[in-house]
Residue, then its C-alpha position, 0 to 999 in steps of 0.5 A: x410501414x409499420x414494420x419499418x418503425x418496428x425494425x428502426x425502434x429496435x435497432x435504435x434501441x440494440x445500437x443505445x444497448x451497445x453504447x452503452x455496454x461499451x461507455x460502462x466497460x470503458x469506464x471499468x477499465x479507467x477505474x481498474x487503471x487508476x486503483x493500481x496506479x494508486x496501489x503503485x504509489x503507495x509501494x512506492x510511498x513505503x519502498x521510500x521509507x525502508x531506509x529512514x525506517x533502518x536509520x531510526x532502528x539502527x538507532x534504537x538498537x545502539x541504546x540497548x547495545x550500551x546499555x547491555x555493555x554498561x551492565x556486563x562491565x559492571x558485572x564483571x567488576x567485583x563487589x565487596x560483601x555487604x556488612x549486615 
């Protein structure tokens, strides 16, 4: 009789370990799932914002181009001597 309690004891006690181990690979596997679904959004939060970012830099860059050109225009027009 005892070694039947022993045997049952052990057993129940494998069958919990082994839930167990599966409920904490699940909930691994969930986590790892969610964090790459969030990595994903983000890639694609910031592939959205590649083309604003390209209309906002196609603006700067005119203002220089201008002002580049004002200032070689300029350059180009001769200017008298200063009288000291």
């Amino acid at each position: 009789m005892l070694i039947w309690v022993i045997v049952s004891v052990v057993s129940i006690v494998l069958v919990g370990s082994v839930l167990l181990a599966s409920k904490a690979r699940a909930s691994r596997r969930n986590r790892t799932a969610e964090v790459w679904s969030e990595t994903e959004v983000d890639y694609k939060a910031r592939h959205d914002l590649i083309p604003k970012l390209e209309e906002t830099l196609k603006g700067y860059t005119f203002r220089p181009r201008a002002t580049l050109q004002a200032v070689t225009r300029a350059r180009r027009v001769p200017t008298p001597p200063e009288k000291v």
